[in-house]
C-alpha positions in Angstrom: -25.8 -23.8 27.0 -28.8 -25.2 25.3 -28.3 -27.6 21.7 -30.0 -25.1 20.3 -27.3 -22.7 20.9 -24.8 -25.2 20.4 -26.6 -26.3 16.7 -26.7 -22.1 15.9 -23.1 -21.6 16.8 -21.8 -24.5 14.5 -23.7 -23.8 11.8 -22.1 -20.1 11.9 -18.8 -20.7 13.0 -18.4 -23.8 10.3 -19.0 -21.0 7.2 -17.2 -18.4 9.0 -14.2 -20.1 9.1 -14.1 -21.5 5.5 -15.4 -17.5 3.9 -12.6 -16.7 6.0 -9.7 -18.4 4.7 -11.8 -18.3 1.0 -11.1 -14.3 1.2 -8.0 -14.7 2.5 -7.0 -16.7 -0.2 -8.1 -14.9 -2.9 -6.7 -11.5 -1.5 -3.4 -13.5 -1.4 -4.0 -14.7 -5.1 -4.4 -11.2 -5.8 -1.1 -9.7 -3.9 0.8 -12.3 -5.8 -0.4 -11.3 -8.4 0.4 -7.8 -8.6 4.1 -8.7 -7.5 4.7 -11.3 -9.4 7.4 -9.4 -11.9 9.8 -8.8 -8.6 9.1 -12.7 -7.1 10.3 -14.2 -10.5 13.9 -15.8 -11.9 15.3 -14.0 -8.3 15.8 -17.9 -6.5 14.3 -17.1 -3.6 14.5 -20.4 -1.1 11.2 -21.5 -0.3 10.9 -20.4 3.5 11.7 -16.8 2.3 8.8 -17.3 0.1 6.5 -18.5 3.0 7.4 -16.2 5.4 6.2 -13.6 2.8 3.2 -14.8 2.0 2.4 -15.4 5.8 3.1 -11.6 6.6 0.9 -10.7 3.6 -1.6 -12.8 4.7 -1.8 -10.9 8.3 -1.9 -7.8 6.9 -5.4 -8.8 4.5 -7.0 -9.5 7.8 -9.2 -6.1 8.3 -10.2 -6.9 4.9 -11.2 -10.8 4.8 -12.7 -10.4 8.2 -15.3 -8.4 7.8 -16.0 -10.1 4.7 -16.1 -13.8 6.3 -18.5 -12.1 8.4 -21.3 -10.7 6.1 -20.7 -13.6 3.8 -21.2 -16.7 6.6 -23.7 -14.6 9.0 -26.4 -14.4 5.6 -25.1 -18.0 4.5 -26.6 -19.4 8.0 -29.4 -17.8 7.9 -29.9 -17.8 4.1 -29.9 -21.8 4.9 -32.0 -21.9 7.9 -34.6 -20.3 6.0 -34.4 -22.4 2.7 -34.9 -25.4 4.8 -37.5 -23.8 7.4 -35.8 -24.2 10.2 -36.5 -20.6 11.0 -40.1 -20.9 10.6 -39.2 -24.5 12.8 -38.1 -22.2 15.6 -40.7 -19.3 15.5 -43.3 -21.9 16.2 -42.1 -23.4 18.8 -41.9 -19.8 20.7 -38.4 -19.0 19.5 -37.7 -15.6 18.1 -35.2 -14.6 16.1 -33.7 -12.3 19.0 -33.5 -15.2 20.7 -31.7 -17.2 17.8 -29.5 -14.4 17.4 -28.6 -13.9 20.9 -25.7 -16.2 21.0 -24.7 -15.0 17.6 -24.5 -11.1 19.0 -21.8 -12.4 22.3 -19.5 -14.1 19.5 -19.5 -11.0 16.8 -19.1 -8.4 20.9 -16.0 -11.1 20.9 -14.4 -11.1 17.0 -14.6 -7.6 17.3 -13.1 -7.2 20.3 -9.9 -9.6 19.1 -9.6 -7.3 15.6 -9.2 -4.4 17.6 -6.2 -6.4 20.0 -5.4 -7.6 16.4 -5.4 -4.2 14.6 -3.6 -2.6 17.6 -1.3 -5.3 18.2 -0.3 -7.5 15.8 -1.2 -5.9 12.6 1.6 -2.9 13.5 4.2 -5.8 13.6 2.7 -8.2 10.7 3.1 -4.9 8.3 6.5 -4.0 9.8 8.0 -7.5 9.0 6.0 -7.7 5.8 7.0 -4.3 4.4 10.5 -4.6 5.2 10.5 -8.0 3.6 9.0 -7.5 0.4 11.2 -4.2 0.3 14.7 -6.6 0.5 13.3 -9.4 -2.4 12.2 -6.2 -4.8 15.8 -4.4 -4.3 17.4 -8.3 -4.6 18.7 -8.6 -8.0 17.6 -12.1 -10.3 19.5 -15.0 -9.8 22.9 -15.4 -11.9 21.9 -17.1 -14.8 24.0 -16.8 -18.3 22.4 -17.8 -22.0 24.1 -18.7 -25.0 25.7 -16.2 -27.2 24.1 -13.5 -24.7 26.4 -10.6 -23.2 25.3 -10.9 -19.5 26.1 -8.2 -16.9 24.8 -9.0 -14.0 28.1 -9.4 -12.0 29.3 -5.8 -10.9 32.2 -4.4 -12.8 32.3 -7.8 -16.0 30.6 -8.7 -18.3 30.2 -12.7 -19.4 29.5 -14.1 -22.6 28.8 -17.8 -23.7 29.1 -19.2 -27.0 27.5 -22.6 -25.6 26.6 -24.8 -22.6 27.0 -28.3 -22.8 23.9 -30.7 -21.4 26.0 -30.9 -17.9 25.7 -26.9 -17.5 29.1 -26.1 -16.1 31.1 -26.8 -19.1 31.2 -23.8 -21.6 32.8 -22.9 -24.7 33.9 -19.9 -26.8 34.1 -17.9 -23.8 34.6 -13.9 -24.0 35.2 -11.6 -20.3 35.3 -8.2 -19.9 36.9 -6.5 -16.9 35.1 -3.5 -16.0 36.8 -3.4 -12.4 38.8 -0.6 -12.6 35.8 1.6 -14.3 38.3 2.4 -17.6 35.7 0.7 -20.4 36.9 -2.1 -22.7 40.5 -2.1 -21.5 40.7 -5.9 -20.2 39.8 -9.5 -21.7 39.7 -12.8 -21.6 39.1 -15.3 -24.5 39.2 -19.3 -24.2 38.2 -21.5 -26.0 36.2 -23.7 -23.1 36.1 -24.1 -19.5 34.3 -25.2 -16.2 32.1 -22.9 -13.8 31.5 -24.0 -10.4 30.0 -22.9 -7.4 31.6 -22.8 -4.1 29.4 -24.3 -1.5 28.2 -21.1 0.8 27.4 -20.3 -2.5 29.1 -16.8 -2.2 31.7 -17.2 -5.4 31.4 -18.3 -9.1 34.7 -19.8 -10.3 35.7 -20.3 -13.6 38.3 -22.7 -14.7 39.1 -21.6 -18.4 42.1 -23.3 -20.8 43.4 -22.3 -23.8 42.8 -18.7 -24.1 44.3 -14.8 -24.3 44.3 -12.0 -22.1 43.8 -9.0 -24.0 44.7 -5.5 -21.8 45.5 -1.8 -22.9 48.1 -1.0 -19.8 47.1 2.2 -18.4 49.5 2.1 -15.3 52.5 2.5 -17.1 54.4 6.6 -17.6 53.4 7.6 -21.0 50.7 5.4 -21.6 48.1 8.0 -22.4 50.7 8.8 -25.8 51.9 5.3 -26.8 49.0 2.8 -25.8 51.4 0.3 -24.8 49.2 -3.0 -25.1 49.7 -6.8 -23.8 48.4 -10.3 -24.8 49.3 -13.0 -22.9 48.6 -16.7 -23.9 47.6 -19.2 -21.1 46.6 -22.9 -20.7 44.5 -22.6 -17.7 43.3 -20.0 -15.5 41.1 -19.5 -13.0 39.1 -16.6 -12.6 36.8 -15.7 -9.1 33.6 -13.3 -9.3 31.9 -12.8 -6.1 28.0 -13.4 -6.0 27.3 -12.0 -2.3 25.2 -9.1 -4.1 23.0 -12.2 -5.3 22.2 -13.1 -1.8 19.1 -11.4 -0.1 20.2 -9.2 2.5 17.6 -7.7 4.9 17.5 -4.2 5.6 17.6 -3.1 9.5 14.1 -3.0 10.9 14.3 -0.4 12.8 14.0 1.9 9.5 10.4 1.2 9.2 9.7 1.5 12.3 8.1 5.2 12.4 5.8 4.3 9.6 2.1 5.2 10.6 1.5 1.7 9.8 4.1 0.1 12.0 2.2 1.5 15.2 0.3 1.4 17.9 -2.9 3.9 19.2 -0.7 4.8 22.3 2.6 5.5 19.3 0.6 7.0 16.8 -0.7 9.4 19.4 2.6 10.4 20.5 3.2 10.6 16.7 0.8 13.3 16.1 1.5 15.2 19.2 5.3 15.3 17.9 4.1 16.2 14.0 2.0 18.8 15.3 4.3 20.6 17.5 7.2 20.1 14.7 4.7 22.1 12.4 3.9 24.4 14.3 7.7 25.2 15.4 8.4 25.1 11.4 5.8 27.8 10.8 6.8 30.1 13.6 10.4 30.1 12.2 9.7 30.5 8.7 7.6 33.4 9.9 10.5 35.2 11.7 12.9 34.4 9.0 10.0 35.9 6.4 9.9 39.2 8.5 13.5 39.6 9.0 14.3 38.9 5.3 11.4 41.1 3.9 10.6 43.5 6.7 9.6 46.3 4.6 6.5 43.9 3.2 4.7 44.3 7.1 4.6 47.7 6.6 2.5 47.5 4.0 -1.3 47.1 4.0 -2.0 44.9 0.7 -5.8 46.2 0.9 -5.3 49.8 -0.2 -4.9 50.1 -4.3 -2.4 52.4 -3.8 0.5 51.3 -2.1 3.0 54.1 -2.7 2.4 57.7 -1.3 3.1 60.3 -4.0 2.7 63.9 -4.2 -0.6 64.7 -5.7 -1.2 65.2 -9.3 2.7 63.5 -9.8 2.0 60.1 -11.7 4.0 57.0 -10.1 5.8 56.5 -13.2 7.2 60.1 -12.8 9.2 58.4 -9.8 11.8 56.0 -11.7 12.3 59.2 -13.9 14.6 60.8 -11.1 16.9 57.8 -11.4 19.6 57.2 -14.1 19.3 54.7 -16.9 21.3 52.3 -15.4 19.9 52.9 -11.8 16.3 52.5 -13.1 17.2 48.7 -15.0 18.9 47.7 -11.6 15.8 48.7 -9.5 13.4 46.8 -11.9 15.8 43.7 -12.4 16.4 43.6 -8.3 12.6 43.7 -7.4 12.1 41.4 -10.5 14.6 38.6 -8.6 13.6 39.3 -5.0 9.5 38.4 -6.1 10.8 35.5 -7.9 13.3 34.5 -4.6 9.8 35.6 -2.3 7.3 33.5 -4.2 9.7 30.4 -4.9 10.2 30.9 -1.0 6.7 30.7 -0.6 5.8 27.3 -2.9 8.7 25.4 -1.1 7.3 26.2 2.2 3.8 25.5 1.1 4.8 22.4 0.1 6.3 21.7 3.0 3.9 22.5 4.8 1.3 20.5 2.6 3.3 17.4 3.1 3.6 17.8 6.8 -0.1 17.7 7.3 -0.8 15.0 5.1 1.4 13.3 7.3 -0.6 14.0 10.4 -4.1 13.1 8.7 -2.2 10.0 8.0 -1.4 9.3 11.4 -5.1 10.7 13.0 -6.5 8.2 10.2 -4.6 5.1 11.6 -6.0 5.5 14.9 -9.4 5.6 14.0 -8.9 2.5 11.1 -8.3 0.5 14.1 -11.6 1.3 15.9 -13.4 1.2 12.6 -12.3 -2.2 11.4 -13.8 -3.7 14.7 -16.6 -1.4 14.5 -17.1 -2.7 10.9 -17.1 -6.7 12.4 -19.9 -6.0 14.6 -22.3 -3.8 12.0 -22.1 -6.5 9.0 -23.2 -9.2 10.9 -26.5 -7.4 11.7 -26.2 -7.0 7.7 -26.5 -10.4 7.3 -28.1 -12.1 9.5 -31.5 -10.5 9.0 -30.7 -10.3 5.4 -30.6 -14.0 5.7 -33.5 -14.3 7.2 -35.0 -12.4 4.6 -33.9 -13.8 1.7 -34.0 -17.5 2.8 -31.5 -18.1 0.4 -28.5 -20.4 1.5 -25.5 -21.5 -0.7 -22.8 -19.1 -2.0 -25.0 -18.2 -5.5 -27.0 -15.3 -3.9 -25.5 -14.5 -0.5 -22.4 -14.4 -2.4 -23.6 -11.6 -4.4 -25.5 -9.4 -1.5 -22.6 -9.4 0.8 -20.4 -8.2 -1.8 -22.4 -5.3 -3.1 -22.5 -4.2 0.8 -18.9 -4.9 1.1 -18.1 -2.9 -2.1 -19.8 -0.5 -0.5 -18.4 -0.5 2.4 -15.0 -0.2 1.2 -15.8 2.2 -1.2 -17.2 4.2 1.7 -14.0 3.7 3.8 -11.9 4.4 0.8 -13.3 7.8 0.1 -13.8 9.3 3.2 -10.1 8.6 4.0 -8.7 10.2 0.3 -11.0 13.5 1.9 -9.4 13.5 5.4 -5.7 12.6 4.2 -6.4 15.8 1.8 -8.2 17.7 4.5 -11.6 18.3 3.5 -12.9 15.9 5.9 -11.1 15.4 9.2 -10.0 12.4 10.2 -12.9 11.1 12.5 -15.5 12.5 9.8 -13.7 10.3 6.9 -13.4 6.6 9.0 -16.8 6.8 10.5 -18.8 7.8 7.0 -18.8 3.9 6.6 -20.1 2.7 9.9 -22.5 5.9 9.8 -24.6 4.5 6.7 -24.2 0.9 7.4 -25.8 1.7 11.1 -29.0 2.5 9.8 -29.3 0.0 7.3 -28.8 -2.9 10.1 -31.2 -1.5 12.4 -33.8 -1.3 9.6 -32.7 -5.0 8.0 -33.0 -6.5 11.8 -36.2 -4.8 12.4 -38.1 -5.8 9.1 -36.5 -9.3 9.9 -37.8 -9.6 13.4 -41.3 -8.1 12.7 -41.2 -11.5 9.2 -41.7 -8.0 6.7 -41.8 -9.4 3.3 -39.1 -7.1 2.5 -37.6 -9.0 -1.4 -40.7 -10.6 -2.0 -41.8 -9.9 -5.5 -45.6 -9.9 -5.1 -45.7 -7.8 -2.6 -43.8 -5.1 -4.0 -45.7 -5.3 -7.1 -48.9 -4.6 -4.7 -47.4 -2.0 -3.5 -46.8 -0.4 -6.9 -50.2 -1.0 -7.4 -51.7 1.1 -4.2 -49.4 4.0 -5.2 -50.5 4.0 -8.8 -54.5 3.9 -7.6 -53.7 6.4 -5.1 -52.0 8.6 -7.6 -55.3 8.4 -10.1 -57.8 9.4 -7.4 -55.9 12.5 -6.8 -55.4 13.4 -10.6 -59.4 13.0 -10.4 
């Protein structure tokens, strides 16, 4: 390999990586904050709180990639330009294909390690991320009591504090209700201070209280329910136990989440769809036998014809119900009143069964092709902007900054709508994820062309001449 190559590939892979981790961050910044509220007062340990963040962080990877990609691909070029070390090169018999040449194996290679990443690891990084941030939601905040606040957090009591001394385990004017045996306010337990201590697997809070009163209303005893019997017993010290294990962060079985669209493979998601799509199909063909068996005498009729009854001619329909009793005639009406009502209730829960089941296998088609798209979307944004860098001769992160993200805005906007139409079914699945790569194809080819060919394609003056030629153009053929 020539220095040349070597200088082009460090002055791309140097920005590359640093947009990289830049987006990655600041998509991080942005997941955090949008959980914050369920990562908050819960005492999560530290490694619990990396090993969160490092799953999240895999799972931003189809979107800071591309990203890193548009941003440092028009960054090089942007710079190589400002500093005329393009022009440098095209003098000495270098053209731009040729500067780009190395450039187009390494974006053939990212692209072909985000698909292994989108079809390999991303399935797993969601799995262990999604379970994960599903266990510290569901754990409850960490056992802290106030002063002079009723806390419940403990199942089945409920704590109160007159005050904490500076050491934090010694309280005072302390009030416990029992709520264990699910009776209400039948049991507590006043002192007037004590200790509260942890035991060290941290699994039980004990309290060591002295001079108090148990307070109970004695339900267990015959005839309670008519005389109330109560009891108050007087105590020097006691100890009370209240087990914190629902505290702890316990993780739900894996395995769980494992059928999720997004916890699989190309080769499982295809299975995936072949099972939803016969499980559908088998649904619809039993509904339809239990339909015709349950409401037979609907086949028979042909819902085209206005008149659905045969009657004798000249006898009005109404004429009909007039052979029947009173009572007979409200029974008819009420019983083909209920049996619509039972037919078209029957008919919205299937429907919506139905509905669900193939949003469900969009969902699934959809995956498959986000994972061919993604890589897709590596290799078409780098001939976004590297021309465009060329173009511009703009380096830094003040301008390039701003081009790549109105193309990556639109990008994603793209991507985002086409697959709210196929997971509705207006689109289908391949129509929705390739709308994006479809419109970002030609504007690549015509960006690397004007930039091979040096068109002055942003430059101010020659736009304004070309203004100019329409507008005298447009005169001679008014005259």
């Amino acid at each position: 390999m020539k220095k040349l190559d070597w200088f082009i590939l460090k002055s791309y892979l140097g920005p590359l990586v640093m947009t990289f981790f830049i987006a990655l961050f600041i998509l991080l910044m942005q997941f955090l904050w949008k959980y914050i509220d369920d990562l908050v007062g819960k005492g999560l340990e530290w490694f619990i709180i990396a090993k969160l963040l490092f799953y999240a962080s895999s799972t931003f990877v189809p979107y800071a990639l591309p990203l890193a990609i548009l941003l440092s691909s028009l960054m090089m070029f942007g710079n190589m330009g400002e500093h005329y070390e393009l022009v440098a090169m095209k003098s000495a018999g270098i053209s731009l294909r040729r500067i780009m040449k190395q450039l187009v194996i390494v974006s053939i290679l990212i692209s072909l390690l985000g698909f292994y990443f989108a079809n390999v690891v991303l399935p797993t990084a969601n799995l262990k991320f999604l379970s994960l941030l599903y266990d510290v939601r569901s754990k409850k905040l960490a056992f802290n009591i106030k002063e002079g606040v009723f806390y419940n957090g403990i199942d089945g009591y409920v704590i109160r504090v007159g005050k904490k001394d500076p050491d934090g385990n010694t309280i005072r004017d302390v009030m416990i209700y029992d709520h264990s045996k699910h009776q209400g306010n039948i049991s507590l337990t006043m002192a007037e201070w004590g200790k509260m201590e942890l035991t060290p697997d941290k699994r039980f809070l004990i309290f060591r209280l002295y001079n108090g009163m148990n307070y109970e209303e004695r339900t267990d005893l015959r005839g309670s329910g008519v005389t109330h019997p109560f009891q108050r017993t007087k105590f020097n010290e006691q100890y009370q136990q209240f087990d914190l294990s629902t505290f702890q962060l316990t993780r739900t079985d894996e395995k769980l989440f494992k059928s999720n669209f997004e916890m699989l493979n190309i080769s499982q998601l295809s299975r995936a769809v072949d099972s939803i799509r016969k499980e559908t199909i088998g649904q619809q063909m039993d509904f339809s036998k239990a339909f015709m068996r349950n409401y037979y005498f609907l086949s028979t009729i042909d819902t085209i014809k206005k008149d659905l009854l045969t009657v004798p001619k000249g006898k009005p329909i109404k004429s009909l119900m007039a052979t029947f009793a009173r009572k007979d005639r409200e029974w008819i009406l009420n019983s083909a009143k209920n049996a619509s009502y039972a037919v078209n209730e029957n008919l919205k829960a299937n429907e919506e069964n139905f509905y669900e089941k193939e949003k469900l296998l969009h969902k699934h088609q959809i995956a498959i092709h986000k994972k061919y798209t993604f890589s897709i979307a590596c290799f078409l944004l780098f001939f976004i902007g590297a021309p465009l860098g060329a173009i511009i001769r703009k380096g830094g992160l003040g301008l390039p900054a701003v081009i790549s993200t109105i193309f990556f805005i639109l990008f994603w906007i793209l991507s985002i709508s086409g697959e709210k139409y196929a997971v509705e079914g207006v689109l289908t699945a391949m129509q929705g994820m390739w709308i994006a790569p479809a419109v970002l194809l030609p504007i690549g080819i015509f960006l690397t062309y004007k930039a091979t060919v040096d068109a002055s394609l942003l430059d101010v003056d020659a736009w304004i001449k070309i203004i100019t030629n329409l507008r005298s153009f447009a005169r001679k053929k008014r005259v």
